[in-house]
C-alpha positions, 0 to 999 in steps of 0.5 A: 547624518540624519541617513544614517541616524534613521538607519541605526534607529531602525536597525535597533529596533529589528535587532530588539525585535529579534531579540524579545522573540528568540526569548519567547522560548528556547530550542534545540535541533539536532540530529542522531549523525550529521553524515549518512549515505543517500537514502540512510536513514537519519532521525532529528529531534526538535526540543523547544521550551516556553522561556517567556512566562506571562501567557500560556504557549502553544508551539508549530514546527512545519518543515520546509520542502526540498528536493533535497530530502524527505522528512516525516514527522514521527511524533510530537510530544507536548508537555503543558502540565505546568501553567505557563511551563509549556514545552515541546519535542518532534522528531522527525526521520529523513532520508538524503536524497542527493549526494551534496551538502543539505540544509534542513530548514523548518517554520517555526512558530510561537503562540501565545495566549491570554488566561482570559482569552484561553478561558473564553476558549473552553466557554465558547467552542470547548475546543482551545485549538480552534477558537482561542485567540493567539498571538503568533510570533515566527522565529528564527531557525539555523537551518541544519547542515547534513551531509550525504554521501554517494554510494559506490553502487547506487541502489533504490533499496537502503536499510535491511529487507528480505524478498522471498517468493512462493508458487504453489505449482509450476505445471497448469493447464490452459484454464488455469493460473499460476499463482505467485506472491512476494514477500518483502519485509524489512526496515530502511528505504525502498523504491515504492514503485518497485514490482517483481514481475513486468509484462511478460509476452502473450501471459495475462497478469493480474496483480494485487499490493497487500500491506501486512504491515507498514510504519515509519520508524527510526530505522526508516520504513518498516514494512511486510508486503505482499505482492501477489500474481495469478498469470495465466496464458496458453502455453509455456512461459517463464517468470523471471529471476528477481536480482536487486541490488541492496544496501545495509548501513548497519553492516556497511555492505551491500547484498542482493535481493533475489529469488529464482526464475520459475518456469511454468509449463502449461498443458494444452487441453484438446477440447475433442477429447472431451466429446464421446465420438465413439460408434456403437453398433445398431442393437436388435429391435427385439424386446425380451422381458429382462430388457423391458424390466430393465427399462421400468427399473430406470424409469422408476429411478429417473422419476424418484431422483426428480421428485427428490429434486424438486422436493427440496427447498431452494436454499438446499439447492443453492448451496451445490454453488455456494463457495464460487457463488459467495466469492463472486457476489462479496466483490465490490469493484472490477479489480477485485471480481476479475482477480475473483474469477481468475482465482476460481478459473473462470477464463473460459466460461466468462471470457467475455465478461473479464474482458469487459473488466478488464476494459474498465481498468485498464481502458477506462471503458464506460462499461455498467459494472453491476450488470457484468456483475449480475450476468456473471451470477446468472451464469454460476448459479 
């Protein structure tokens, strides 16, 4: 009897416990639809206001982790312009990862605080969110149901995007790169790892990822990006057709993402060519006097050009490098004087010293970049 009399007290107390809680503040969480596909995107709202009028009232939402799901937090809007009237809305975008019944579960806290307490708040640190003491009071959310379905075909692009490619040229030479950049633009989900071009045999790949733009939205993930490539080799090679299979919620269909295959033909250079092997014959060793005046001629022109030469200031010698000079020297890192040099078609003259680059980003190597850095424009000065 006693048991059970203990039992109902306690019981009595949580519940009274509970209940003074709930009455700190009301809220209301929702969600713009309550079945979506894998990986559509949804968007929840969280409003809640201060019931509880005595003291001022601050409020934490942090979404629980789940394999299930992924949440962001899009924006958070706090109205406290009324003493003791505070309220507040989050909104949040998900996206359903699994095929299943999801549960959407977050932390939600109440702090409280004393007019005094908030006012020995501003005196002290004149930051309110740092220094004032608070009462904290964590209630109870019914965590929201969604539920997912499986697409027909599953695919890691959902939403509306677009991919296009542009390659200025198809025909270089061996000392050469063709340079390729991908446009992706749209809204929705897409694969983060996702890369149009993959190794492709005896062609070395320089890439570089350029956000152009990038917010989460209601919609999802708004993006343009840029994926660009300079691939360089010896002879020809092919760029593969890019074929992506897509999903758009808003027009329940799917499309594909493509763009065509490129094949670049590569024009071998016979370095022979560039020598003069030509014979002449052996000229008479008599001098006449229109040979001789011919003679003083260009001497007289030799010497002038290299007085000219040396007469000019150091800066108006620089200048005949310049552009390259300035390109190379701007670099901050490895990645970007490699993709520097391979731009300026420097694989012959710095064959090493890319290597040596390439070492450090792909292998790690302990290589000094400054020195590399400071012999490359030794050599294009």
């Amino acid at each position: 009897m006693k048991k059970s009399l203990g039992r109902s007290i306690l019981l009595f107390f949580l519940f009274l416990s509970y209940t003074q809680a709930q009455e700190l503040a009301s809220y209301k969480l929702s969600a713009n639809k309550t079945t979506a596909y894998t990986k559509e995107a949804i968007t929840l709202t969280f409003e809640t206001k201060q019931e509880d009028y005595t003291d001022n009232m601050m409020f934490t939402l942090e979404p629980k982790k789940s394999s299930d799901y992924k949440i962001i937090l899009l924006n958070k809007t706090v109205d406290d312009k009324k003493k003791h009237h505070a309220s507040a809305k989050f909104t949040y975008l998900l996206f359903g990862l699994k095929a299943k019944k999801i549960a959407v579960d977050f932390d939600f806290i109440v702090r409280t605080a004393s007019d005094q307490a908030v006012a020995n708040s501003f005196v002290d640190d004149h930051d309110d969110s740092i220094a004032t003491q608070t009462h904290d009071t964590t209630l109870s959310i019914k965590p929201l149901q969604i539920t997912i379905k499986p697409l027909k075909h599953p695919v890691d692009f959902v939403g509306d995007f677009t991919l296009k490619a542009h390659i200025p040229q198809t025909k270089i030479n061996q000392y050469e790169s063709a340079n390729i950049i991908y446009t992706l633009q749209g809204k929705g989900y897409y694969a983060q790892t996702f890369q149009p071009i993959h190794e492709i045999k005896n062609v070395t790949i320089f890439s570089e990822v350029n956000d152009l733009f990038k917010k989460n939205t209601q919609e999802g993930y708004a993006i343009k990006r840029e994926y660009i490539y300079a691939l360089s080799a010896k002879k020809d090679f092919t760029i593969a057709a890019v074929n992506l299979l897509a999903y758009s919620p808003t027009k329940n269909s799917y499309y594909t993402l493509a763009t065509p295959q490129y094949n670049i033909k590569v024009e071998a250079i016979d370095t022979s060519k560039l020598l003069d092997n030509e014979e002449y014959p052996n000229e008479t060793p008599l001098i006449h006097l229109e040979s001789l005046k011919q003679y003083f001629i260009y001497l007289m022109l030799f010497f002038s050009g290299y007085l000219t030469a040396k007469l000019q200031t150091p800066r108006l010698r620089k200048n005949k490098h310049s552009k390259e000079y300035n390109a190379i020297e701007k670099t901050e890192n490895p990645k970007a004087l490699l993709f520097t040099l391979i731009n300026l078609h420097k694989e012959q003259l710095l064959k090493q010293e890319m290597q040596d680059l390439e070492e450090i980003l792909y292998q790690n190597a302990e290589h000094d970049f400054h020195a590399i850095k400071k012999k490359i424009l030794k050599k294009v000065s």
